[in-house]
C-alpha positions in Angstrom: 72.5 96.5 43.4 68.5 96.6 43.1 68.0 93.5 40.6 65.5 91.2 42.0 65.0 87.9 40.6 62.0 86.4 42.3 61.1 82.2 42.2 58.7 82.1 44.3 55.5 81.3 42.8 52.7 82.0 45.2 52.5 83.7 48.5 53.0 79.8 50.8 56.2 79.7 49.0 57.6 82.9 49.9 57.0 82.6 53.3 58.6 79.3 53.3 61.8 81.2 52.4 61.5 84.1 55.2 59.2 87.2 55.5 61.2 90.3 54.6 61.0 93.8 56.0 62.5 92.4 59.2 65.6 92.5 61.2 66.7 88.8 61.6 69.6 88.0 64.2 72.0 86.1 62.0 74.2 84.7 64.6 75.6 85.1 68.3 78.0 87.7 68.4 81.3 85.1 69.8 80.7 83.1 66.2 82.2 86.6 65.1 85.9 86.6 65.1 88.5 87.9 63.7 87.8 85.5 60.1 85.0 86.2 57.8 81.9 84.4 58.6 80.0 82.9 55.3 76.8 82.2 56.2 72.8 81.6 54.3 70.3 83.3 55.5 66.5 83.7 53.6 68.4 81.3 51.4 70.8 84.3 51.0 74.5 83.5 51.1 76.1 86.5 53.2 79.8 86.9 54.6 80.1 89.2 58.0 83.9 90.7 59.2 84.8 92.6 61.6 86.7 95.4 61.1 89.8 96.7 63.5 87.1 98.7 65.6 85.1 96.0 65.9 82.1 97.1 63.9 80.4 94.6 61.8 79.7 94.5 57.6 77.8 92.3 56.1 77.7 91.5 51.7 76.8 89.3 49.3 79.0 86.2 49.9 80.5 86.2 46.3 83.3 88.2 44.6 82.1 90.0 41.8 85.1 88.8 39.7 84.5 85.0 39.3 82.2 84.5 42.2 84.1 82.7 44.6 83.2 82.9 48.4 84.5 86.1 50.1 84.3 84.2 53.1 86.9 82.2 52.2 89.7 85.1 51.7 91.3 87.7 54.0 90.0 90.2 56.6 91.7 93.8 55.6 89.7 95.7 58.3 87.9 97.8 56.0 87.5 95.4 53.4 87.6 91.9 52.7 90.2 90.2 50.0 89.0 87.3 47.6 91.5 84.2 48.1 91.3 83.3 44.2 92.5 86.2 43.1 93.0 88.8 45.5 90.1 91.2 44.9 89.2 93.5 47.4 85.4 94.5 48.2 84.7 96.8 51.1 81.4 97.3 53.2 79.5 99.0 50.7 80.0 96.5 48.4 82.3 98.4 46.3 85.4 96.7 44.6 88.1 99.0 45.9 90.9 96.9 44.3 91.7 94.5 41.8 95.5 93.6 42.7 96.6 91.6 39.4 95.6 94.3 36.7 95.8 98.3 36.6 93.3 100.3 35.8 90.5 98.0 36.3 86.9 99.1 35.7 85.5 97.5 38.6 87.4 99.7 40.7 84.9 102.0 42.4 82.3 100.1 41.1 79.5 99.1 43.7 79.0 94.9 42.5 77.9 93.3 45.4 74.9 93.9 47.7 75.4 95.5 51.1 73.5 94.6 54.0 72.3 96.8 57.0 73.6 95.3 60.1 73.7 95.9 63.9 74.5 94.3 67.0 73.0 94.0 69.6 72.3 91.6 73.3 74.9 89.4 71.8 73.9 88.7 68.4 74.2 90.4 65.5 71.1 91.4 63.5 70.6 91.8 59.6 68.1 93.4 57.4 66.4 92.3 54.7 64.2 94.5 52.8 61.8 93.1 50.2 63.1 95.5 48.3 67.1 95.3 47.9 66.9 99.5 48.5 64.4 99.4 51.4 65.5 101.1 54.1 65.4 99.9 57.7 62.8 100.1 60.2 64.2 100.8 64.3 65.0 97.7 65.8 62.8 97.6 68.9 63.9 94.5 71.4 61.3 93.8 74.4 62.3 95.3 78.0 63.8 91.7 78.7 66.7 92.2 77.0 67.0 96.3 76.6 66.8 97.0 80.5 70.0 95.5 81.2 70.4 97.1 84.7 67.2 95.0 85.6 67.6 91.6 83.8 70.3 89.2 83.2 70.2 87.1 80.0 72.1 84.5 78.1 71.9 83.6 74.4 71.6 80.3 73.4 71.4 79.5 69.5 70.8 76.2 67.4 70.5 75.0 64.0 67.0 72.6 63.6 66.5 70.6 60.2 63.3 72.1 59.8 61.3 75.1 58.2 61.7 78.1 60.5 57.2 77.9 60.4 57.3 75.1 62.7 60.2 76.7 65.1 57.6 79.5 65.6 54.5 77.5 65.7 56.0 75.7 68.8 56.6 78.4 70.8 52.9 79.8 69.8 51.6 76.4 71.5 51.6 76.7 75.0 49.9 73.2 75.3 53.1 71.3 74.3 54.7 72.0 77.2 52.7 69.9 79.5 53.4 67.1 77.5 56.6 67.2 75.5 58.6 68.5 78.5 56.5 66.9 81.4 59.9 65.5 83.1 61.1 68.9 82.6 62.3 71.0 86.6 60.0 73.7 85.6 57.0 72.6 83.5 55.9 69.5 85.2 52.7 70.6 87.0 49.6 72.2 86.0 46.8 70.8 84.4 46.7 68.6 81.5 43.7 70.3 79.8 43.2 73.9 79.1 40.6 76.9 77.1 42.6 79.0 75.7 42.2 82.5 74.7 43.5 85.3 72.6 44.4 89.0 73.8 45.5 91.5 71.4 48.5 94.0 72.0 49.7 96.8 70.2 52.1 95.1 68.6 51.0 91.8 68.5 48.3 89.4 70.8 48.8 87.1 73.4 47.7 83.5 73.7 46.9 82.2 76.8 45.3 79.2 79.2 42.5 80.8 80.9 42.0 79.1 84.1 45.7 79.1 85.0 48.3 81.2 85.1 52.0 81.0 87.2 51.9 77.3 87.3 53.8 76.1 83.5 54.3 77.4 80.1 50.9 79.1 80.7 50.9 82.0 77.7 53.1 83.0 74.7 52.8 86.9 73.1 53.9 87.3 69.6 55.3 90.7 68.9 56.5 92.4 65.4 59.0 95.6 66.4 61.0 95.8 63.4 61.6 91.7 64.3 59.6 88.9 64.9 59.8 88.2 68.5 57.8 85.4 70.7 58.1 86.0 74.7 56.7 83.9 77.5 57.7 83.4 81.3 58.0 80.0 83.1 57.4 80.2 87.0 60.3 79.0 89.0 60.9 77.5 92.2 63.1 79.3 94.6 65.6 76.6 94.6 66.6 77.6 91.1 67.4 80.8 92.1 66.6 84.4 92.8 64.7 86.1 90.1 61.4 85.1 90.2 59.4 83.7 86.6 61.9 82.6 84.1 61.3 84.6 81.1 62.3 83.6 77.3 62.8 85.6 74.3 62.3 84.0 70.8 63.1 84.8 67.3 63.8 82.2 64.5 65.4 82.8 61.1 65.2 80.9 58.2 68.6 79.7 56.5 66.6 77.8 53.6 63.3 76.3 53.3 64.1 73.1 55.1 66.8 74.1 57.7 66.3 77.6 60.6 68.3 79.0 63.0 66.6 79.6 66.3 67.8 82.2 69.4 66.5 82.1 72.8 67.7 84.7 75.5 67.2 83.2 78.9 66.2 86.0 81.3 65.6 86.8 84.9 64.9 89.6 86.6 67.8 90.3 89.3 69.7 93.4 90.6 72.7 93.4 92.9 74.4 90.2 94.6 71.6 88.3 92.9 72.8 88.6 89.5 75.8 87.1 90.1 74.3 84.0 92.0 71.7 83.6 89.3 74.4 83.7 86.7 76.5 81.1 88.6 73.6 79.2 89.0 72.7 78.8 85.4 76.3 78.0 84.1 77.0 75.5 86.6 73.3 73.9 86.8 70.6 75.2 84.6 72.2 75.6 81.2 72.1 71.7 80.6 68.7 71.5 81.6 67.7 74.3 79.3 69.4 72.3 77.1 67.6 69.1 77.4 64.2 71.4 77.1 65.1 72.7 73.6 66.4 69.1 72.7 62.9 67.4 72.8 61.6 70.3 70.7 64.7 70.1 68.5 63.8 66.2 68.1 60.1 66.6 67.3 60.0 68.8 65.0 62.9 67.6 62.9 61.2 64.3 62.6 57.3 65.8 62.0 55.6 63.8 59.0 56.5 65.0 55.4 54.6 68.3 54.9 52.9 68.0 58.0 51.6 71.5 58.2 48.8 70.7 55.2 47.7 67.6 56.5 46.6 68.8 59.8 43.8 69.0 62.0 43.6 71.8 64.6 41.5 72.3 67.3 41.2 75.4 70.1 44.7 74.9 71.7 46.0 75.9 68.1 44.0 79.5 68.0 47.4 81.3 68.3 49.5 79.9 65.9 46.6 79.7 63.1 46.5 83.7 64.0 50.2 84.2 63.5 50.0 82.0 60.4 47.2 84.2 59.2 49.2 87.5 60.1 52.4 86.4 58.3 50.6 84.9 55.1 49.0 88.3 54.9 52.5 89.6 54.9 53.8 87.9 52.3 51.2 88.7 50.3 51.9 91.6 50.2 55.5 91.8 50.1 55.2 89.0 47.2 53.2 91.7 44.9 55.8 94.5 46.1 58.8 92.5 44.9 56.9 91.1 41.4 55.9 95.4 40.9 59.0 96.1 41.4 61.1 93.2 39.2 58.8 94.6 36.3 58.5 98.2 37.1 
């Protein structure tokens, strides 16, 4: 399965639809049941299973016999079984049987695409290659959520009605915070002006106020490790808990040009009896005010001006995200003039 069919026109259009050559968290792993799972993703339509071990497959949501969902059928384990007529595709995309003939040619046949997929910190990532046979890079996740025997996270996860751009440009805007969540528990001090500055990393830069630190949503790093990842700490007052700063983890992807889904991990750094408290602590107490926090984000960007990302004006608070916008444009030019060579080579 290597067709490409490419619509997108220029290089602002393809990046409306998702950068590629990426691992992409798809969904938290409790959406995953026992049923299929039809879901779009890089305005992809894609069914994930489980099978009786647990592991997860991922395809092309579509049977190759009349293209109905595959999502809407059976779970065999192994394979999955079309509802309309009982066709029966496997991981690889291969049609393994065709119940109501014999001696079918699609038997054997590979006719839908397979998709690379892992889980991992409770959600389960997918990846898309610009190319359908690109192969997939390591999937690196910062130490927040790798070293689990020195943080505690949870996942939350949301559907916004906007393009996945602006999800990430409001996490590159440290600013915001002072004002959008200003009744917030944790960011309602600090200053209400700010320089900012940028700091390169190795695999990425950080953006940062440069006359305070540890007092509010103070700096945001962007980081590409196989994924697109946005990280920043909040500090915390004891009261909330042990742990110290309260540390988020970021990714966005896009399900079509106008709608995302975005994933936070909510993190602190706690060993022994603490972990527990912490993590009573959040369910009972700090969840709903996390909540409320992604709410007002949820609310402003869903109801930004028609095509407000061209009809801006920017000043120095807005260094970072024109960066990352310059970074990921780059991208897709790239990838843009990989697919084309490829639909016509």
């Amino acid at each position: 399965m290597s067709t490409i069919v490419e619509t997108a026109q220029n290089p602002e259009q393809y990046l409306d639809r998702g950068l590629r050559s990426l691992w992409y968290p798809v969904a938290a792993s409790w959406e995953l049941g026992s049923n299929p799972l039809g879901l779009t993703r890089l305005g992809e339509n894609i069914v994930l299973w489980r099978d009786h071990e647990g592991q997860v497959h991922a395809v092309e949501d579509r049977c190759p016999h009349r293209g109905a969902r595959l999502s809407k059928g059976w779970n065999l384990g192994d394979r999955l079984a079309c509802w309309y007529h009982g066709v029966e595709v496997n991981g690889n995309g291969t049609v393994c049987d065709v119940p109501a003939i014999s001696n079918s040619p699609m038997v054997g046949q590979d006719c839908v695409r397979r998709y690379h997929v892992q889980e991992a910190q409770g959600a389960i990532f997918v990846w898309f290659g610009t190319t359908p046979d690109e192969e997939p890079a390591e999937l690196e996740l910062p130490e927040q959520l790798t070293d689990g025997e020195t943080f505690s996270h949870f996942l939350c996860t949301a559907t916004w009605r906007c393009n996945y751009q602006y999800a990430i440009d409001n996490v590159m805007d440290p600013m915001h915070g002072t004002y959008l969540h200003s009744d917030s528990h944790s960011m309602a001090e600090g200053d209400r002006q700010a320089e900012m500055t940028l700091v390169p990393t190795e695999q990425g830069f950080i953006f940062k106020k440069t006359e305070q630190a540890g007092v509010n949503f103070d700096w945001v790093e962007y980081g590409n490790s196989g994924t697109l990842w946005l990280r920043l700490s909040i500090p915390y007052q004891q009261k909330f808990g042990p742990g110290g700063p309260f540390w988020i983890v970021g990714m966005v992807v896009p399900e079509d040009a106008d709608h995302c889904r975005v994933f936070f991990w909510r993190i602190r750094k706690v060993e022994g009896w603490q972990r527990q408290a912490w993590r009573f602590l959040y369910r009972s107490k700090l969840e709903g005010l996390h909540w409320d926090v992604l709410e007002q984000d949820r609310v402003i960007l869903e109801s930004l001006a028609p095509d407000a990302r061209h009809h801006e004006n920017l000043y120095q608070h807005d260094v970072g995200l024109s960066r990352l916008r310059r970074v990921l444009l780059k991208a897709a030019k790239q990838q843009l003039a990989k697919r084309q060579e490829a639909a016509h080579g």
